[in-house]
N, C-alpha and C positions, 0 to 999 in steps of 0.2 A: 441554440445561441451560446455563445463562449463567452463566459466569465472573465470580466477583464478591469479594470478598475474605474471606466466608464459606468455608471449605471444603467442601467436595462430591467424590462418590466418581466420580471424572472415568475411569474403565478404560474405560468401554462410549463413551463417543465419542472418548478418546483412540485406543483400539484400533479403530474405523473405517477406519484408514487402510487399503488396500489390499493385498494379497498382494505380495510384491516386496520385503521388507522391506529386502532386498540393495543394491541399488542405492540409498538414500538411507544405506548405513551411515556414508559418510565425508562424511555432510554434518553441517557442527559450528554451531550456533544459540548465540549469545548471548545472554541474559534480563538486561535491566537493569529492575529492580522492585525499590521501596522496600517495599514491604508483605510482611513475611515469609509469611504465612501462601497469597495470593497466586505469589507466586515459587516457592514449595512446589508448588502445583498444576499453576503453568505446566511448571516440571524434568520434576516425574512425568509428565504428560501427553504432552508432546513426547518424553522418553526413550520410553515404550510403543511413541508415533510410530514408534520407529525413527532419532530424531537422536542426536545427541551436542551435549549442553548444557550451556556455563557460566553461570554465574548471579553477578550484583553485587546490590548495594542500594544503589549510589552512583553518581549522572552521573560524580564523575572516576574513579571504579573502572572505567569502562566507557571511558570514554578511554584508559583503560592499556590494557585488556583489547586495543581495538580497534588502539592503536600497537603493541603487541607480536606478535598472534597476528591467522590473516586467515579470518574468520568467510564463511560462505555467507549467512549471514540474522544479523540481529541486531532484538530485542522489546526496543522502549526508552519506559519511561515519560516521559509528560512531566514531571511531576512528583517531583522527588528530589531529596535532600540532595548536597551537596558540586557538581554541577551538573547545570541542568534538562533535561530530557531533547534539547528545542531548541537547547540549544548541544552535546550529543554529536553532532546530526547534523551541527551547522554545521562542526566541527571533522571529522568524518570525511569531507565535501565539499571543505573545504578542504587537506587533506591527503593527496585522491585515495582513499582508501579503498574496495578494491572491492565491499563486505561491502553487500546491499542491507538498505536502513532501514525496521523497520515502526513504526510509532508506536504506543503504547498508553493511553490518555488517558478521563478523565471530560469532557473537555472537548470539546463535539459543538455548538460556534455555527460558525455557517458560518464566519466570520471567524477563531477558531483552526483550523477544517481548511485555511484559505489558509494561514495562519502556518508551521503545523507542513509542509505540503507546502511552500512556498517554501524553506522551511531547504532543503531538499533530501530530505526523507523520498520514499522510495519509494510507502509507502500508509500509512494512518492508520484506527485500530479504536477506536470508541467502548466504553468501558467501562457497564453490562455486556455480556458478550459472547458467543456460542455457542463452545464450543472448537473444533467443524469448522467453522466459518469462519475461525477463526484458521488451522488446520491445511492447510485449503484456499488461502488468500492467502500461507502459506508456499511452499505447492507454487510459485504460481501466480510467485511471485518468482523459485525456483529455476530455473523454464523461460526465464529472461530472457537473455540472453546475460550471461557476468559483463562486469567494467568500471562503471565510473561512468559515468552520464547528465552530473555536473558539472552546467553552466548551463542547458545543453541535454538536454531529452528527443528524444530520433530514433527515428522510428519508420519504417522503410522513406526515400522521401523526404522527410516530414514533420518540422518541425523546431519547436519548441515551447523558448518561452525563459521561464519562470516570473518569472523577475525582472522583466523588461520587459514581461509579459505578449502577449509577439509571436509567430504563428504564421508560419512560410516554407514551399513547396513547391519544393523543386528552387534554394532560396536565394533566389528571388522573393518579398516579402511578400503574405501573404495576410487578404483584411479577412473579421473576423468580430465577430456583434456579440456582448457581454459570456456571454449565456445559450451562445451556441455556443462561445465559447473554454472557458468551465469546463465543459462537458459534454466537449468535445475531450480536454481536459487531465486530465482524470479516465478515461476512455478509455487514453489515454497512457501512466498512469502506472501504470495496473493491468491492463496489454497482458500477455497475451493471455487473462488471466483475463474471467468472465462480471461485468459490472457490472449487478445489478440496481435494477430501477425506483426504487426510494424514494431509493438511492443516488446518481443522476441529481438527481433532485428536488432533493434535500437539497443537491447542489454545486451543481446548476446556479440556481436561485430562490432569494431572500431569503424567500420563505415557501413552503416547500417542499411546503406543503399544495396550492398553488394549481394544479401541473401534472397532479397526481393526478384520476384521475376523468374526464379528457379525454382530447382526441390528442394535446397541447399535447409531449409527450414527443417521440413520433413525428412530427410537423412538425417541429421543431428536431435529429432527426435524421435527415428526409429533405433538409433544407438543407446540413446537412453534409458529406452522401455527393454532394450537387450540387456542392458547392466542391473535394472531393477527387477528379478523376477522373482524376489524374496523381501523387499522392503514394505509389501504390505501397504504398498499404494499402487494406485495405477495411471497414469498419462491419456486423459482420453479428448480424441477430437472432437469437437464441436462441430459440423459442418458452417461453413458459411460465417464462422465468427470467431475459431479460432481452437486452443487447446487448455486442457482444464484438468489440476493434480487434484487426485481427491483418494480418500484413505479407500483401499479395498475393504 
């Protein structure tokens, strides 16, 4: 069922999550969403989860939230009153905040998922959405080491600078052309979670349609795994669900 600002009876894939409930007790999630009815769904949903959730309807209410108290995960609209969800990240990048940033957004042009990831978001979810995927790219953050990535994403020796758009291995720069740096960085930034295919597409191509259908996918990341055989990560497929960066 996709998440949408309709409400919907969300128990049967909130409650998905896995036996263990334990060990995510003391993990506390953030929800910044303007849309009441929305925010309602996310809380309940995540609470079943097994989190502990605060919940805003306002970018600077999630600013406070964020100065005051030190969140595991935080679901930030782009979209909201008092400020946009793009300057709560900018601000909790700039102020070191360990709390990893998912984005939550209608807005799915390539060009705003460069936007929104450049602030410094962690990962970014087109609205509307499946809740286990939501649920899953929560996980998938929580496995990350805490800390800020900052300017810098580091993945084993792999160095990735969003700003500048520059890749380094071992602090030597590394050339890569435009299709392989966002397929890298999209890898990167949702390590060691599985990125599937359309999702490739979609960062990597201005028409995302065109890599679909071919090997177009799989050449540009058998290139890449040519270019990394010293950064001390490896590129691995996933059968049947896609590709997945994870540190050697």
């Amino acid at each position: 069922m996709a998440v949408a600002p309709a409400v919907g009876n969300l128990s049967t894939d909130a409650q998905a999550a896995p036996a263990g409930r334990g060990a995510r007790d003391l993990m506390r999630i953030l929800v910044a969403e303007d849309d009441p009815a929305l925010r309602e769904v996310l809380v309940h949903g995540l609470e079943d989860a097994g989190y502990i959730v605060d919940a805003v309807g306002r970018g600077d209410d999630a600013i406070d939230q964020l100065r005051f108290y030190e969140y595991d995960v935080a679901v930030i609209d782009w979209r909201m009153p008092g400020a946009p969800g793009i300057d709560v990240v900018a601000w909790a990048r700039r102020n070191q905040r360990p709390t990893a940033l998912l984005m939550l957004t209608a807005r799915d042009t390539a060009p705003d998922r460069v936007e929104g990831l450049n602030s410094g978001a962690d990962d970014y979810l087109v609205k509307p959405f499946d809740f286990r995927e939501l649920v899953a790219r929560i996980r998938a953050l929580q496995r990350r080491p805490r800390g800020v990535d900052g300017p810098l994403i580091v993945r084993g020796a792999l160095a990735l600078d969003p700003v500048r758009r520059e890749v380094s291995v071992h602090s030597r720069a590394l050339r890569l052309t435009t299709t392989e740096y966002n397929i890298l960085e999209l890898l990167m930034r949702r390590s060691p979670a599985v990125v599937d295919r359309k999702a490739i597409a979609e960062h990597g191509w201005r028409d995302e349609t065109e890599p679909l259908g071919s090997n177009s996918i799989d050449v540009q990341l058998s290139r890449l795994r040519a270019k990394l055989p010293t950064a001390g990560i490896r590129i691995v497929t996933v059968r049947g669900a896609g590709y997945r960066l994870e540190e050697a």
